[in-house]
C-alpha positions, 0 to 999 in steps of 0.5 A, spaced: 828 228 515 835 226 511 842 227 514 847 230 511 855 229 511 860 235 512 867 236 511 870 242 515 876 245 515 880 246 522 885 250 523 889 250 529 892 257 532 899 255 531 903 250 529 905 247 536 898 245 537 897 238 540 893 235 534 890 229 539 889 233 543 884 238 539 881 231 536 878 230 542 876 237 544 872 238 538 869 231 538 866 233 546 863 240 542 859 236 538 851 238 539 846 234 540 845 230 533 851 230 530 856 224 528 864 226 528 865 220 521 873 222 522 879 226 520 884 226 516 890 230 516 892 237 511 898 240 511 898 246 509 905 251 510 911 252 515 908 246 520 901 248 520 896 242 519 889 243 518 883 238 521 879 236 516 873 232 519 867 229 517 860 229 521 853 229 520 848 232 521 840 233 520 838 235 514 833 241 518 835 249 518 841 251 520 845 244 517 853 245 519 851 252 522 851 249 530 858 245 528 860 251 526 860 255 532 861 249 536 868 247 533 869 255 533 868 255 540 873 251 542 881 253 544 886 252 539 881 253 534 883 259 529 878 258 524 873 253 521 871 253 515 865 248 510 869 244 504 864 239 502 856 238 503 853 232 500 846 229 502 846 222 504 
């Protein structure tokens, strides 16, 4: 089975969100299998900085669905969304 690298998008509730704060707490989410690679930085309007992490994961059913409902889950979090995929 090969793995897979994602991007995904994170965007906090509001801007006044500890970014370091939210990094860590999203690397805890993290199920069993996947790998965080690292972040980068977005800014998107009036303040609002985006996360965008890299992680892998199995190439099995389901991909970044379980990272995606992780991530979701965590507080601070207002959406989560896939920008890239790419087999590796």
């Amino acid at each position: 089975m090969g793995k897979v690298a994602a991007v995904l998008k994170v965007m906090p509730q509001n801007p006044e969100i500890d970014l370091d704060e939210l990094k860590g707490d999203l690397e805890d989410s993290l199920p069993e299998g996947a790998k965080l690679r690292g972040f980068e930085q977005e800014e998107v309007a009036f303040g609002l900085v985006a996360l965008l992490s890299t992680v892998v994961v199995p190439d099995d059913a389901g991909g970044t669905e379980a990272v995606e409902d992780a991530f979701s889950g965590v507080d601070g979090v207002e959406s989560v969304q896939v920008q890239e995929t790419g087999r590796l």
